[in-house]
C-alpha positions in Angstrom: -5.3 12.2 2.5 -6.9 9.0 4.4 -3.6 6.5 5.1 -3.1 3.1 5.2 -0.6 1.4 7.4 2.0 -0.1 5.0 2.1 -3.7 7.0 -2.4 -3.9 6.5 -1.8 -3.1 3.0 0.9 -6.3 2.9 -0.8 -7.8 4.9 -3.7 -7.8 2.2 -1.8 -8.0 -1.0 -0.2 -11.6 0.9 -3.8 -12.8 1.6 -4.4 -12.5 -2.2 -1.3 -13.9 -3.3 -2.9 -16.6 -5.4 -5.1 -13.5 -7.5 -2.9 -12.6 -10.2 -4.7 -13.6 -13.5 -2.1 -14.5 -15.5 -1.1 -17.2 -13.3 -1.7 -20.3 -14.8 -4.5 -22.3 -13.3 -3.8 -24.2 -10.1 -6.1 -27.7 -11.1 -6.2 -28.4 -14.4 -8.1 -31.3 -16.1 -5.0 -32.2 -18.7 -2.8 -34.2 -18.0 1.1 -33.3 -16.4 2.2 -34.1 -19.7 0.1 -32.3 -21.3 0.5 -29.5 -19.3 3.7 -30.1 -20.3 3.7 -29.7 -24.2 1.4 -27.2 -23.9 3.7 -25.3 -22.3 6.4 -25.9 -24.4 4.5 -24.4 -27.5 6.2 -21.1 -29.0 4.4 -18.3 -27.3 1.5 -16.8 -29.4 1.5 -17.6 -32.5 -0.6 -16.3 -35.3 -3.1 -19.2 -36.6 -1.6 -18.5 -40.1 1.6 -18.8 -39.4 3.6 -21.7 -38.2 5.9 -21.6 -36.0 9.1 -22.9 -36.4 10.3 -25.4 -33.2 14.0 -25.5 -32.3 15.6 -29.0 -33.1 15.7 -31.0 -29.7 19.2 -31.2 -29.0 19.1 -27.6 -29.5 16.0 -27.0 -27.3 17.6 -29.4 -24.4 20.6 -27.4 -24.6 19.4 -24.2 -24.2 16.8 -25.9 -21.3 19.8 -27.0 -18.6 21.4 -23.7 -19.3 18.0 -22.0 -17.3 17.4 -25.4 -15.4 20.6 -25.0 -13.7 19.7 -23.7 -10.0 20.6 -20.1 -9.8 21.5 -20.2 -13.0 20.9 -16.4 -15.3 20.5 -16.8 -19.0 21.8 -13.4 -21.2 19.5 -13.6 -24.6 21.2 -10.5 -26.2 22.1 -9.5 -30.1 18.6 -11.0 -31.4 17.4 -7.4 -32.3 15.7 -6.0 -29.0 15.5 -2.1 -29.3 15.5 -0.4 -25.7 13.2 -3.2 -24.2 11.3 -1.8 -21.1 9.0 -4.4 -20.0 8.8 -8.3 -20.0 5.5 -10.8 -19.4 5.2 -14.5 -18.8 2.1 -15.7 -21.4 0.8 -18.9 -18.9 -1.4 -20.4 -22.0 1.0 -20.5 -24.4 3.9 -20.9 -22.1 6.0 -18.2 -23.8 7.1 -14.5 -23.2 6.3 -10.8 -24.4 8.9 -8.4 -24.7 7.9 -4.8 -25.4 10.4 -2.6 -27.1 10.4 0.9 -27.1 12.9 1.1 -29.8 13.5 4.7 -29.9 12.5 7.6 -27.6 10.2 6.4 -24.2 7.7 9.5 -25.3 8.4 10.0 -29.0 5.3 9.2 -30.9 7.3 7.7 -33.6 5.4 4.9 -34.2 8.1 2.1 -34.8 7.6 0.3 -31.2 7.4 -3.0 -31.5 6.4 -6.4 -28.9 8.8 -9.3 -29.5 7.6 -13.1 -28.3 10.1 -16.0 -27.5 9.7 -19.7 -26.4 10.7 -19.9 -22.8 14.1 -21.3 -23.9 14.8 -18.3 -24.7 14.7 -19.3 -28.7 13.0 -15.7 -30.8 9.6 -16.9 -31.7 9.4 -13.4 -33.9 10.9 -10.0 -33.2 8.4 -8.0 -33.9 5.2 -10.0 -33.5 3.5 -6.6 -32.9 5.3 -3.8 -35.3 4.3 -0.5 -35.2 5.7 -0.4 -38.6 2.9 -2.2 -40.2 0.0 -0.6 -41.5 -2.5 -1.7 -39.3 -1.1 -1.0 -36.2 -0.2 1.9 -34.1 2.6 1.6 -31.4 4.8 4.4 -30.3 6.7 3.5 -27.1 5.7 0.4 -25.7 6.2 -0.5 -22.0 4.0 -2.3 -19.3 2.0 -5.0 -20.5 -1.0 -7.4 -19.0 -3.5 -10.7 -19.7 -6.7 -9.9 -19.2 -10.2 -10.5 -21.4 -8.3 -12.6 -24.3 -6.5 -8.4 -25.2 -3.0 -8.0 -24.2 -2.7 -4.5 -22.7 0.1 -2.4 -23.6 0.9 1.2 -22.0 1.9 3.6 -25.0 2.5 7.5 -23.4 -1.0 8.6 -23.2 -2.9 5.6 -24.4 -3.5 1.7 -23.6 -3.5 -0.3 -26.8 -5.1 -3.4 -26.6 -4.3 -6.7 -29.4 -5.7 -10.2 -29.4 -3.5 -12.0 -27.6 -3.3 -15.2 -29.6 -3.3 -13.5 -32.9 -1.6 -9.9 -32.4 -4.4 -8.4 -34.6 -5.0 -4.3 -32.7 -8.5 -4.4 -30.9 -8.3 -0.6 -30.6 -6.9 2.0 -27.4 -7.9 3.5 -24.5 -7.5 7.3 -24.3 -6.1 8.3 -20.3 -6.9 11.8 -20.5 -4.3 14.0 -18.4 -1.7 11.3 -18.8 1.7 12.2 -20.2 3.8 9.5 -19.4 2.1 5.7 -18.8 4.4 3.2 -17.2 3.7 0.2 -15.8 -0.1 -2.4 -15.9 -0.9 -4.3 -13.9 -4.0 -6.9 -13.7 -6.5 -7.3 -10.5 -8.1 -10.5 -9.6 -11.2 -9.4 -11.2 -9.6 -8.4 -14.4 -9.4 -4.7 -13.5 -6.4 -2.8 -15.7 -4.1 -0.7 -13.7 -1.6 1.5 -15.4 0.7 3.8 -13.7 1.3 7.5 -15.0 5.2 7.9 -13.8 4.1 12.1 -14.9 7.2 13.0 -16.9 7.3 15.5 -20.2 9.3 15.4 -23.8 11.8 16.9 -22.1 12.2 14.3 -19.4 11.1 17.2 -16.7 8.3 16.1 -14.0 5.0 17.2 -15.8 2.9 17.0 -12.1 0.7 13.9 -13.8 1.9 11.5 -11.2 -1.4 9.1 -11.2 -2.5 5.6 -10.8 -5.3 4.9 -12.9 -8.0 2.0 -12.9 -9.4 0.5 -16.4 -12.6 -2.1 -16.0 -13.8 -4.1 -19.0 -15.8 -1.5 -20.2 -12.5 0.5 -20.8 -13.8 3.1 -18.3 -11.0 4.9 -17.0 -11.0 5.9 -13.3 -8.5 8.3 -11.4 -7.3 5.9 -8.4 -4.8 8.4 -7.0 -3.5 11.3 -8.6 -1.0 13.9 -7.1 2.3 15.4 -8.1 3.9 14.2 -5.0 3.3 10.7 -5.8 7.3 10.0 -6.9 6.8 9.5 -10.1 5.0 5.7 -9.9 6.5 3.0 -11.8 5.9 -0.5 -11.4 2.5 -2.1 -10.1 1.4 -5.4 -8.2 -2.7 -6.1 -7.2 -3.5 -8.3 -4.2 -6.3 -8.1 -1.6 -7.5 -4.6 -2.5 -4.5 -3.0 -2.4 -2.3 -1.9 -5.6 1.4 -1.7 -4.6 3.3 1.1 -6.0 7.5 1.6 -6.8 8.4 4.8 -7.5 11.5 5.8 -9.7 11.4 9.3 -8.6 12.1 8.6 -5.0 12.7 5.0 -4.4 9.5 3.7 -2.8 7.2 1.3 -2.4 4.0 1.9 -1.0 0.0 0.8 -1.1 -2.8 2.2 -2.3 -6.3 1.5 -1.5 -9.1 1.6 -3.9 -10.6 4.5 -2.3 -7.1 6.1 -2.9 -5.7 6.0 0.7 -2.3 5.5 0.4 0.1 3.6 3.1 3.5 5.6 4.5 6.7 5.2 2.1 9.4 2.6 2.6 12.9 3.3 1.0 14.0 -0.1 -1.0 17.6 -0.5 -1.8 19.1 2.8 -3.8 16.7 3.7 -5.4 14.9 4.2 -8.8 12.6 1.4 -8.6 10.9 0.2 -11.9 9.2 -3.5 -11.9 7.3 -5.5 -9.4 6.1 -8.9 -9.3 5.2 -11.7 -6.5 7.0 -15.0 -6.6 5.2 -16.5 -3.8 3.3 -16.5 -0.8 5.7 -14.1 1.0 8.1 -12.3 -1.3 7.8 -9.8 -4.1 11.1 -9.0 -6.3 11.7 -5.2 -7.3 14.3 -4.0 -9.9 16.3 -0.9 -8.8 18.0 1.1 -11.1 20.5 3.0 -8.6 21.3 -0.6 -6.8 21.8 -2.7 -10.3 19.7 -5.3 -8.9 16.8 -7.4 -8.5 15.8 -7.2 -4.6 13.3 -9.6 -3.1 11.5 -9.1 0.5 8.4 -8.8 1.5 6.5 -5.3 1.6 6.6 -3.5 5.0 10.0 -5.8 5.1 13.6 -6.2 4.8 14.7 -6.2 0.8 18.1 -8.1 -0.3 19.4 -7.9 -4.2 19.2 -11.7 -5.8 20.5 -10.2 -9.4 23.5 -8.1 -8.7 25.7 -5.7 -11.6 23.1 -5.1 -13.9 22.5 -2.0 -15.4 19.3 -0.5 -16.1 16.5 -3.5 -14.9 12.9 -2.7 -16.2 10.2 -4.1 -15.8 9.9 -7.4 -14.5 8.3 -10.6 -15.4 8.0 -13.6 -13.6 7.4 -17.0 -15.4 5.4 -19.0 -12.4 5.0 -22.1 -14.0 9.3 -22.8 -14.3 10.5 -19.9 -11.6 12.0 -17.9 -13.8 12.2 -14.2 -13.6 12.5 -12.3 -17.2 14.8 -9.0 -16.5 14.8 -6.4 -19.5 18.1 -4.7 -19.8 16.9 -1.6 -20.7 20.4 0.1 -21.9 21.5 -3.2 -23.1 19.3 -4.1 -25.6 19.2 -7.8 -23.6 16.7 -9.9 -21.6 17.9 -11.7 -18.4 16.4 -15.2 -17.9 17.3 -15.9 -14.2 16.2 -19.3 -11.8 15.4 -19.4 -8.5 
């Protein structure tokens, strides 16, 4: 297999570093304070339902407690099941939190997608239920933006919903796929979703894949090997789709004709999210290390969120520089400043 050298596949993911679509837009025509109550609007809410703003003295209060510099919020006992993956919402300024609720590949269907004002305030639990009639969702876990849908990875499928009203817009089959991880949105809207190839039984399954999704919902094989290390989180810049593997503990690129860069080794081990903060640094949660590490790929990696069991998958809230840090064994979202 064709390789890349792991500093020209940073190299391009930095050049791109402005490409993530869910990043709110750089110039827009409102006002700052506009932008500002806009932002301040509970996270997507369904048009027939209103939702319910925290009195102000309440709201400021819980504001400095994530103002503070350096300062982590806990948001725990509010009824997250097993939550695996957290996303920053730029339009309506809120957060997605996908629970698994249950087994990570038991088609159970009682997963279910809470959204909270970025306070930290519950919006609604279960904005997306599997429980309801109308929708199907297993074992939630990754989630992107892209097209209006929020994208969710669930085992073997990508469901998409209407990201303003939650209403289910359908799924995307991954044929071969037997356990789907993390998404991840390119600059030109492309899904990626990462199969971390594990079975029922929690044994590797030799499905270790990245796979591309365009709007069409055409899925395309990207890479796909048994040796891969079971691939976790994602990040898209420049061309390149950075991997971190659980299995092994690595981060690496891949190109899109499915060249891959060499390994690097970050922190202990069992790496799950990825996401860029800025022009330079990426943060990556590690499992063995209890920590959120930040660096640069092809660089040096140092933890900024120490003694925390179990981090997921990572969100990053650009607009306030917050990261959002599911506690996967502790049923609890982290809510740190930089």
């Amino acid at each position: 297999m064709t390789r890349l050298s792991f500093i020209g596949a940073a190299a391009l993911l930095l050049i791109a570093c402005n490409s993530k679509p869910v990043d709110p837009p750089e110039n827009a025509s409102a006002s700052a304070q506009a932008v500002e109550q806009e932002a301040t609007q509970p996270a997507a809410e369904k048009p027939e339902k209103a939702a319910p703003a925290p009195a102000a003295a309440d709201e400021q209060a819980q504001e400095a407690k994530v103002d503070t510099p350096s300062a982590t919020r806990r948001i725990e006992n509010v009824g997250f099941s097993t939550p695996e993956s957290a996303l920053f919402d730029p339009k309506s300024g809120g957060y997605f939190v996908s629970n698994i609720n249950g087994s990570p590949l038991e088609k159970d269907d009682n997963g279910f997608i809470s959204v909270l004002h970025h306070t930290g305030k519950v919006h609604e639990l279960k904005w997306i239920d599997g429980a309801a009639k109308h929708v199907v969702l297993n074992a939630p876990k990754g989630m992107g933006i892209a097209h209006g849908r929020l994208y969710v990875a669930d085992i073997d499928v990508v469901r998409m919903f209407d990201v303003k009203s939650a209403e289910p817009l359908g799924e995307i089959p991954v044929e071969g796929a037997t356990f789907l991880n993390d998404i991840a949105v390119g600059p030109d809207e492309t899904i990626y979703v990462s199969d971390s190839g594990l079975t029922a039984e929690f044994k590797a399954s030799g499905t270790d894949a990245v796979y591309s999704i365009n709007k069409a919902n055409q899925v395309k094989v990207l890479i796909k090997d048994a040796n891969l290390g079971r691939p976790n989180g994602l990040l898209v810049g420049g061309g390149v789709v950075l991997v971190a593997t659980f299995g092994t503990g690595e981060l690496y690129g891949v190109g899109q004709k499915g060249d891959r860069s060499e390994p690097a080794r970050i922190g202990k081990g069992q790496l799950d999210g990825l996401v860029r903060v800025n022009e330079r640094d990426i943060l990556v949660s590690s499992w063995a290390s209890k920590a959120v590490l930040m660096g640069k790929p092809g660089g040096s990696f140092k933890p900024i969120i120490e003694d925390v069991r179990a981090p997921a998958d990572l969100g990053y809230d650009s607009k306030r520089k917050r990261v959002l840090v599911p506690l996967f064994q502790d049923n609890a979202l982290l809510i740190h400043q930089l």
